[in-house]
C-alpha positions in Angstrom: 22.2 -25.9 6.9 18.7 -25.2 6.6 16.9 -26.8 3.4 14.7 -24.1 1.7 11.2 -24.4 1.4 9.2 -25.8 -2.0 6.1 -24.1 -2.5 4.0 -26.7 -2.1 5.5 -26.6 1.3 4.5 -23.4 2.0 0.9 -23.6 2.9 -0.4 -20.9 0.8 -4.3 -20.4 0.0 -5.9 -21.1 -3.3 -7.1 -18.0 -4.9 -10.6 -18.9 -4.4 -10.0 -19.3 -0.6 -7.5 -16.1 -0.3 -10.3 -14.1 -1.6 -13.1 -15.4 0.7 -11.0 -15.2 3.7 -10.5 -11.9 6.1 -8.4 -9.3 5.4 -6.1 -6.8 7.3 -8.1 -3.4 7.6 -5.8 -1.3 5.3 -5.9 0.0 1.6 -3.4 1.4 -0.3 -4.2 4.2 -2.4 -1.4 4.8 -5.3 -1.2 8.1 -6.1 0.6 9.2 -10.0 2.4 5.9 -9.8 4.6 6.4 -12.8 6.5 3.0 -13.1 4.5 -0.3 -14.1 7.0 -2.3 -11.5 6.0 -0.1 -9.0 2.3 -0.9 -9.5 3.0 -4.9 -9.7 5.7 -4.4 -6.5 2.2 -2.6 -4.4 0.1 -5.5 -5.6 2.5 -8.4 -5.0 3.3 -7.1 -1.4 -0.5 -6.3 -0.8 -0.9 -9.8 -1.5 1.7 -10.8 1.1 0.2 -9.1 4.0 -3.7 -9.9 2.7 -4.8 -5.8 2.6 -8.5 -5.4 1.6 -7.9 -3.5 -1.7 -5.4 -0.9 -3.8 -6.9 1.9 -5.2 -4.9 3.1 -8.6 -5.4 6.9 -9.2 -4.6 9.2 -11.6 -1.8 8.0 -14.4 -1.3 4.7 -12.1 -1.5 2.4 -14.6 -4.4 -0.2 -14.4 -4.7 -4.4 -14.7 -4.6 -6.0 -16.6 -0.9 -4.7 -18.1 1.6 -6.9 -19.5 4.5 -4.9 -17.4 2.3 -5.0 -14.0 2.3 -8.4 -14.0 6.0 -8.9 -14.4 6.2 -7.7 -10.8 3.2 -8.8 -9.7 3.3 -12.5 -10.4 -0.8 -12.7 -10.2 -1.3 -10.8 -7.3 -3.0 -8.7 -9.6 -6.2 -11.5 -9.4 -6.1 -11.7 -5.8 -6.3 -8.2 -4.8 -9.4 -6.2 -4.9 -8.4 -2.9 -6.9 -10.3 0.0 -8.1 -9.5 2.8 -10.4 -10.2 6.7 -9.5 -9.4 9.7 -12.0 -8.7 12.2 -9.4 -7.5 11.3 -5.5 -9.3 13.5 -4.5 -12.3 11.4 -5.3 -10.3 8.5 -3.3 -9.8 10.4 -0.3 -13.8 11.7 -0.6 -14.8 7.8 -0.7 -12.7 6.5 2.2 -13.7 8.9 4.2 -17.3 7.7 3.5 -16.1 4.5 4.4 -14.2 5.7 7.9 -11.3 5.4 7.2 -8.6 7.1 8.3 -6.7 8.7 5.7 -2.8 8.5 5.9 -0.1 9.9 3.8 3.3 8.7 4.0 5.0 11.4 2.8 7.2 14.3 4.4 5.3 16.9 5.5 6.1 19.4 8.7 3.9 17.3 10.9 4.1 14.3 9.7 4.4 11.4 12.6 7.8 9.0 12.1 6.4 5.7 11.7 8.5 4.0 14.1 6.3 6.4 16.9 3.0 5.8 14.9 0.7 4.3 16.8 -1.9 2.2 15.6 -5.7 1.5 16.9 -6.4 -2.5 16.0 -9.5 -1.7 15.3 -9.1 1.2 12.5 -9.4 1.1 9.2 -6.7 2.5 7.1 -6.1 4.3 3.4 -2.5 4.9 3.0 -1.6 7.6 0.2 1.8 6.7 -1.4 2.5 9.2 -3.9 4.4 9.8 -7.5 8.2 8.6 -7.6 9.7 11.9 -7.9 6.7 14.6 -6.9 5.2 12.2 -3.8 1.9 12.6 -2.9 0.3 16.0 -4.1 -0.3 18.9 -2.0 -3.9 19.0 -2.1 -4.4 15.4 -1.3 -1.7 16.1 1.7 -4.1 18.7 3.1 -7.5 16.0 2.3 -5.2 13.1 4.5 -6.2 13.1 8.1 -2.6 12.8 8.5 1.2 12.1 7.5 4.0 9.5 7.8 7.0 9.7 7.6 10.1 6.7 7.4 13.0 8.1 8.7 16.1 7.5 6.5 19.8 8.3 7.4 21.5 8.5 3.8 21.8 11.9 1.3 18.5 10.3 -0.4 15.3 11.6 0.5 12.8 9.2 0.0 13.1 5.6 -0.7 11.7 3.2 -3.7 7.5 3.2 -3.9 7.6 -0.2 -3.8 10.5 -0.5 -0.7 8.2 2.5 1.4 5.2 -0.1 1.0 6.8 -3.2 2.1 7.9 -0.9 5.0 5.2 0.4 5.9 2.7 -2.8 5.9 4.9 -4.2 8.0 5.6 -2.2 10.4 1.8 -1.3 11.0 0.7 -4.8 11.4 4.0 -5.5 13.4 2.3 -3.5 15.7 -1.2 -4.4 15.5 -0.3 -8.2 16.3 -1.3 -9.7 12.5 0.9 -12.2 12.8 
């Protein structure tokens, strides 16, 4: 049997170093997020795969928040967040930034990701919206473009925080982070 890792074993940064060091070209932009563990889930995972920032919009509940940081276990320090009122605003400022502006979300043309393909060099936004209204229409229409995760079950969508972890990984899966 295999012996499982100590975290001293694990060869993580220091915060001071993780923030210093390069990240992967992607932010996610959280859209209504209603549930606190959601928000802490998105930070704790953007932490995992090292994405330059999350941007919190609308009700999305902002750091520093007792419930947050259940989930997010500190992540909420080494992650570079900022707060916008509307999305639209979000959208406006990526854009600014080139970036190209991705909802993942089930729309009529919406690409599934397993046939997304990704650029290397491209910098991303992606829009994850509301847990039971998604990402609204109007900031849909501002996206340069949709997502979609195929599912197989009666559901139709899957967990905010399960659609993020999925979605990271699959993009930098393709774009050799590892």
């Amino acid at each position: 049997m295999d012996r499982k890792l100590k975290n001293e074993e694990l060869d993580r940064p220091e915060l001071s170093s993780f923030k210093e060091m390069p990240k992967n070209p992607l932010v996610l932009v959280l859209d209504n997020i209603r549930s606190l563990n959601n928000v802490g889930a998105a930070f704790r995972t953007a932490d995992a795969f090292a994405i330059e920032a999350i941007y919190l919009c609308g009700i999305t509940a902002k750091p520093p928040h007792r419930e947050i940081n259940k989930t997010a276990l500190g992540a909420t320090e080494s992650v570079d967040w900022k707060y916008f009122e509307n999305t639209l605003d979000a959208v406006e400022a990526l854009k600014k930034k080139r970036y190209r502006c991705l909802s993942i979300e089930q729309t009529e043309g919406a690409v599934n990701l397993h046939e997304f393909s990704v650029d290397p060099t491209e910098r991303l936004a992606l829009f994850f919206g509301h847990e039971v209204k998604g990402v609204q229409q109007e900031v849909v229409d501002a996206c340069d473009g949709a997502i979609e995760i195929p599912q197989f079950g009666t559901k139709h969508s899957l967990n905010i925080s399960v659609s993020v972890g999925v979605v990271l990984w699959d993009l930098l899966s393709k774009i050799n982070r590892w």
